[in-house]
NURO-132679 format. One record per residue: residue in one letter; x, y, z of N, C-alpha, C, O, CB in turn. Coordinates in steps of 0.1 Angstrom, whole numbers, plus 5000, padded with zeros to 4 digits. Glycine has a CB too. Layout:
BEGIN
AXYZXYZXYZXYZXYZ
...
This chain:
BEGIN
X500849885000500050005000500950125000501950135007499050005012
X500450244990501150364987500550485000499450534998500650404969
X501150515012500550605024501550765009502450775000501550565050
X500350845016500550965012501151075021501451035032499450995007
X501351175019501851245035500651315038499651305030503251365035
X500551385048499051435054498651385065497451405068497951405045
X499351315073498751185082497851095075496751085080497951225094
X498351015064498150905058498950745068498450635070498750955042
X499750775069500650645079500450685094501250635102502750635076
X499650745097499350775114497450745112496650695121499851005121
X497250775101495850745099495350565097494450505102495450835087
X496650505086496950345087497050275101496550165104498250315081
X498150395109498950305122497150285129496750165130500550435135
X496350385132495150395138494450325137493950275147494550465136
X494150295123493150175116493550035122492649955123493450165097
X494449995126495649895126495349865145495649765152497649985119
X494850005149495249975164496150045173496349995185495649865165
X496750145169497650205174497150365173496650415163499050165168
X497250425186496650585186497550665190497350705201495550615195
X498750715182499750795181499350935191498150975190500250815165
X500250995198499851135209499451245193499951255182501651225223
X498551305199498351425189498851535189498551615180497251455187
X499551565201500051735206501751685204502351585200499551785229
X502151815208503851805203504051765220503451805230504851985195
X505251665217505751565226507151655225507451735216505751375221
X508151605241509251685242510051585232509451555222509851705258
X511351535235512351525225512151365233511751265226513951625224
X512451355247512451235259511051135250511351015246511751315281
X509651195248508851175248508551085235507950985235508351265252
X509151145222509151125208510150965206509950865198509951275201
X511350975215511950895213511650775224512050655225513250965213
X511050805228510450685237509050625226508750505227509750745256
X508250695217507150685210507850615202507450495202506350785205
X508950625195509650565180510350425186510650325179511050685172
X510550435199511050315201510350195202510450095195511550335211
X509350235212507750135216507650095198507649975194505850265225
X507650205187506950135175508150045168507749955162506250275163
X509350055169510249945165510349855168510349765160511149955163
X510449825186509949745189509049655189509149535191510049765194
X507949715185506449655183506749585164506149485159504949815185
X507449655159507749635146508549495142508749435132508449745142
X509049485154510349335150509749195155510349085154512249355161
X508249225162507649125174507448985160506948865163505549205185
């Protein structure tokens, strides 16, 4: 599947089960989000 930009791959991740934060996260916060999703990505 071709995601577009726009929140097209946050709108997939959603569909899928995953509800990404919607407000701006600190730097601590972002990199703890990207981690949980690679993690979750290699299961």
């Amino acid at each position: 599947m071709h995601w577009r930009s726009g929140g097209g791959v946050a709108a997939g991740l959603f569909e899928r089960g995953l509800c990404l934060p919607s407000g701006a996260m600190v730097p601590g916060e972002q990199a703890r989000v990207v981690e949980v999703i690679r993690r979750l990505a290699r299961a």
